[in-house]
Every structure is written in C-alpha cells, then in structure tokens.
N, C-alpha and C positions, 0 to 999 in steps of 0.2 A: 233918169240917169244924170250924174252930176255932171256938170262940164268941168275939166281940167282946164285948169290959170296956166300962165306964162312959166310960173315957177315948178308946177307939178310935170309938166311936159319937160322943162330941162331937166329935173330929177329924173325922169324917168328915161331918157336918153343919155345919162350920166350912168346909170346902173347899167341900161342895155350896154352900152360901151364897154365897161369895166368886166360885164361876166362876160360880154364875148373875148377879151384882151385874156381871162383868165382860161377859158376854154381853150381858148389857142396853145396857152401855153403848156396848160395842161395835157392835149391831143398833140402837142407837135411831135416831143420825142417819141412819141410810141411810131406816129406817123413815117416818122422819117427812119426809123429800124427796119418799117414795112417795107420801104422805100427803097433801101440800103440791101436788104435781103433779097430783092428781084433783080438786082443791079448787078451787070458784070463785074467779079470781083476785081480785074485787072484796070477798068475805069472806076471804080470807087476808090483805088487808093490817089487815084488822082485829085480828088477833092472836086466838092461844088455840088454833089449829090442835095436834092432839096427835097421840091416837093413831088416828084413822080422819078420815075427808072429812068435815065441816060441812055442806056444798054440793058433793055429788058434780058434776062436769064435766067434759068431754072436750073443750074447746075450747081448753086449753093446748096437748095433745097434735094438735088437729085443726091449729092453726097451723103447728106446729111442723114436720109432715110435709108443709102444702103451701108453705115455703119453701124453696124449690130450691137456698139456701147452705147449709141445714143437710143437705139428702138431698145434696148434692154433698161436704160434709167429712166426711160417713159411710160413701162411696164411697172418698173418701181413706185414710180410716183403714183400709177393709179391705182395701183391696191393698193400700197397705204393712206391715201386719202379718201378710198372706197372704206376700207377696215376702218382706220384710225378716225372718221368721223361718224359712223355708225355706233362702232364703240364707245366712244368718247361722249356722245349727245345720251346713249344709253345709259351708261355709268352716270353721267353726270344728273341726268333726270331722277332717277332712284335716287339717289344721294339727296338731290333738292328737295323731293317726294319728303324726307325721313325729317329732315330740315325743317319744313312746313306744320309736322303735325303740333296738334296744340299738346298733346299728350305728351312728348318727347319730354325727357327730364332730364335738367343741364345745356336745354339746344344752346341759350344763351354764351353759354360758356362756347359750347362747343362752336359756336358763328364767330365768337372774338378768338379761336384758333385757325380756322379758316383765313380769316381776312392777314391775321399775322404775315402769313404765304405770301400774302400778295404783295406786301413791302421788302420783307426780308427771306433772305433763301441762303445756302450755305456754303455758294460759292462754285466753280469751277469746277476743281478739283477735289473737292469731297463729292460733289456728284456725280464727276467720274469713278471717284472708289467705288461709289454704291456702284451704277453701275454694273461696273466690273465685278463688284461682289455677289451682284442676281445673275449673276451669267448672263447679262444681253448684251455685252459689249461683241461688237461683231455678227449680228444678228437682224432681223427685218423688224423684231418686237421691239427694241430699243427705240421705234419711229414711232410704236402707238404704245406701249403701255406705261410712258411717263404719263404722255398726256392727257391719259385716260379720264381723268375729273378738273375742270375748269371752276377755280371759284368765283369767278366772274359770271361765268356761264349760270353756274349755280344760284346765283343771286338771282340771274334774271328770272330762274324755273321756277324759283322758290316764292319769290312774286307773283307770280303768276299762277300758282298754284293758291295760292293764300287768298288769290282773288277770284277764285271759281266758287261758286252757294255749296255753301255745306248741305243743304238737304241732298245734292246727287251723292255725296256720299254715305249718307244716311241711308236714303235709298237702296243705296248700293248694300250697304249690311242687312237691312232688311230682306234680300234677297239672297243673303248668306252668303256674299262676295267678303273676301278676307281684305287684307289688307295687298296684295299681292294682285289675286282678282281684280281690287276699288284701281287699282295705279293701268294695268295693263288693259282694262273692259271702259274705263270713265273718264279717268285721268288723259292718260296720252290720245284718244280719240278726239279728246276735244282742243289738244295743244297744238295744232296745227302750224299756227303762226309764229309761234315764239321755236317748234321744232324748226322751222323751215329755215328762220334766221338764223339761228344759233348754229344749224348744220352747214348754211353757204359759209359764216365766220368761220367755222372750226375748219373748214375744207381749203377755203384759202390757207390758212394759216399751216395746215399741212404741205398743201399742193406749192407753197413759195417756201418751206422751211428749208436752207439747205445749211443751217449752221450746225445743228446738231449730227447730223450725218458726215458731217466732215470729221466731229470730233471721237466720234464713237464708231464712226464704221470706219474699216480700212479696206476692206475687198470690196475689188472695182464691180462687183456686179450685182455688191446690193444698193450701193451706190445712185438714188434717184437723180432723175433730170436737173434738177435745181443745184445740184450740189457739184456736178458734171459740169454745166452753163458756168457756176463761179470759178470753180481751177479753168475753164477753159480763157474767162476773160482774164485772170490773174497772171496766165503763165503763156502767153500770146504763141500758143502752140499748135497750137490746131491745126492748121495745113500740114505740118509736120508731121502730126499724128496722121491725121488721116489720109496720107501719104505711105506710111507705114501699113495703115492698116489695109487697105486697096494697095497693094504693089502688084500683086500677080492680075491685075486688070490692065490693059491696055488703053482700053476705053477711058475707065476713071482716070489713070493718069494722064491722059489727051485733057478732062475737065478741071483736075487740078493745076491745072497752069491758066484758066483762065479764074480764077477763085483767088480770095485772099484772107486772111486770119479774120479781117473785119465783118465781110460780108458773111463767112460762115458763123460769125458769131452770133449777129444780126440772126440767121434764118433759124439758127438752133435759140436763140430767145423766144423768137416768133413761134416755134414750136410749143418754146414749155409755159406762152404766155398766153394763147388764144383759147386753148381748152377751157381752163379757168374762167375768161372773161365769159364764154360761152352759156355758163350754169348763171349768168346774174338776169338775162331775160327770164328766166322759168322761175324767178323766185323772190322779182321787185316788189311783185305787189305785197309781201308778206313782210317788207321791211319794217315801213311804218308802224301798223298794227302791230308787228310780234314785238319789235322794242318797247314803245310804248305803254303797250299791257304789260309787262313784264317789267316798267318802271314808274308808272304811278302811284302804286301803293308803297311806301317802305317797309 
C-alpha cells in the first residue's frame, strides 16, 4: 500500500471539504421545504424556520390530502407518467430497432433528420395549431403522445442495439423469428440496462413536466400535480382556495387558521416530489451500465 505525502492528504481533505460544502448545498433546500412543511403554518410566516419543525404539525399535510384537486392531479401525473413512459421507451425502441439495421436503405439520411429535431423545432405556436388540429388539445393524450419518440433516447437504443453479436440474430432467423419476433423474443430481453435508464429519464421528465399542461390543457381535472404546484406558487392563493374549497367543514376551517400559503405549498411540493425520488433506489445500479453501453460505440 503506498503511503500518502503531506501533499496527497491536503488534496484529499480539500476535495472531502468542497463535496461535502456542495452536498449541503445541494440537500439544503429540499431539506428545509421538508422542514417548512411539518411546521405550523402560523410560526413559519414568522421566519427562522431552519433545520428541523419549530412547531411540529400535520395540518398542512392533513389539508392537502383532503382536497380532491390535489388527490385528482396526483392521479394525473401517475397515469401519465405510468402510460407516457411505457409508451414512449416502447415506441422509441422500435424506432431505434429500424435505425440499427444494416439493411435499412437511406438510414443515413434518415439519422441527419432525426438529429435536425433536436436543434430546431417550430416554435410555440405552430405547435399549438397542430395541436389543436389532431384534436388533443384539452385531452390526457396531448401529455403522452407528443413525446412518444425521444431522439436522444433513440440514439442511445440505437447504440446499443448496434452493439449486441449479430449471430443471436442470426439465430434468431434461423429459427424463423421475423423481424418483429428478433426485436420482441432477443432484442428487448436482453436491454435491460439501457430500458431501465431510459425509462427512470423519461418518467422524470414526465412526472416534473408541468409546462406543457399548462399550455394545452385548460380543464382543472386533467390538470397534473406539477402543473397545480406552479399556479399555486405563482398566484400565492392557496389558503384561499382551500378555504373555499372545505367551507362546509368546521374542522378544516379551525386548521386553516393555523396554515399559511407557504407552508401548504412546501407540503403539496413534498407531495409531488417524494414519489419520483422514490423510483431512483430501484434502478441506480442500471445507470452506469445502461449509459455507457448505449455510448461507447458511435
């Protein structure tokens, strides 16, 4: 074992420092929402809230769950980030599957239209015409079937596909699997790692989208969490609302007077943000590996 100099020990107490200064700062603000959201709302507008509850309370959270917009745009987000990345990792894999073959006549051409996409697109408001001219404006489909095909996504599949031995597809014909059969019996049984990453990306990317929804839905009930969370930080209304919405409660409005816009915001964040982070244990180990394979070949 080598022994570490004067110098290698300072470097190294230098980097220990710096990542834990960045870890901090990176955990704080999630930390202190967590914090903020157990907190009586009546002592959080006070200020000074840090690192643990003042006044522990479960009355942001109790509101929070018995408002039927918020447990409805909760609903929303998880079918379409259940739909919209099953679809979307399915569609896109085919797609990269067709991409891959050596046989394909034109892919070249066809990959320099692909990648076009990814610089230039057509703007705002021509993509609301379309749209509005497939009839999904105002609709749950308008959240999955833009994003049905990723050409980023695709690239990586398409890699990764290009780099599994052509004899199991050989094989595979030799046993009178078509092209259809080779993808669904060979192909995806053995993409494990690059499906697993590609599907936690695409789920995030769903589960936190709420710019699209704002622009293309207008009815509050199809309306997901994410998209609910920004008009509520934007238009510091919340009590209000849900004031409105619990009147015939006696109870709840005894709670809403200890609550404030803040700390419900805080607890409905925490809502639509802990689900999400929950799917990254069940699918770290696949990070590494599934980028990787799917970017060392070009």
């Amino acid at each position: 074992m080598l022994k570490m100099t004067t110098g290698d020990r300072v470097m190294s107490i230098t980097i220990y420092i710096i990542l834990t200064i960045l870890a901090f700062v990176t955990f704080y603000p999630f930390w202190n929402a967590l914090v903020i959201s157990f907190n009586s709302g009546i002592d959080t507008m006070k200020g000074g809230v840090t690192f643990w509850p003042r006044e522990f309370s479960l009355d942001n959270y109790d509101i929070v769950f018995q408002d039927s917009r918020i447990l409805n745009g909760f609903f929303i987000s998880i079918l379409r980030t259940v739909i919209g990345t099953a679809s979307a990792v399915l569609f896109t894999a085919i797609f990269a599957y067709g991409m891959s073959r050596k046989e394909l006549i034109g892919k070249n051409y066809y990959m320099i239209f692909c990648v076009v996409t990814m610089f230039f697109s057509g703007g705002l408001i021509p993509t609301f015409l379309l749209i509005r001219g497939l009839g999904l404006f105002n609709t749950f489909w308008v959240m999955v079937i833009p994003g049905l095909v990723s050409v980023w996504n695709m690239i990586i599949f398409r890699t990764f596909f290009q780099g599994l031995p052509a004899g199991l597809e050989e094989s595979a014909k030799v046993d009178g699997c078509g092209y259809w059969g080779t993808f669904f019996r060979i192909i995806l049984p053995l993409s494990g790692p690059v499906i697993a990453t590609l599907s936690l990306f695409t789920a995030v990317y769903h589960w936190n989208d709420w710019f699209s929804p704002s622009i293309y839905i207008s009815e509050q009930k199809l309306l997901p969490i994410q998209t609910m969370l920004q008009q509520i930080l934007s238009s510091n209304i919340m009590t209000e609302q849900m004031a409105q919405a619990d009147s015939t409660a006696a109870a709840h409005m005894q709670k809403l007077k200890s609550v404030s816009t803040k700390s419900l915001s805080m607890a409905t964040m925490m809502v639509a943000t802990i689900p999400i982070i929950c799917v990254y244990p069940f699918v770290q180990k696949y990070f590494v590996k599934g980028v990787l394979v799917g970017s060392l070949k070009g």
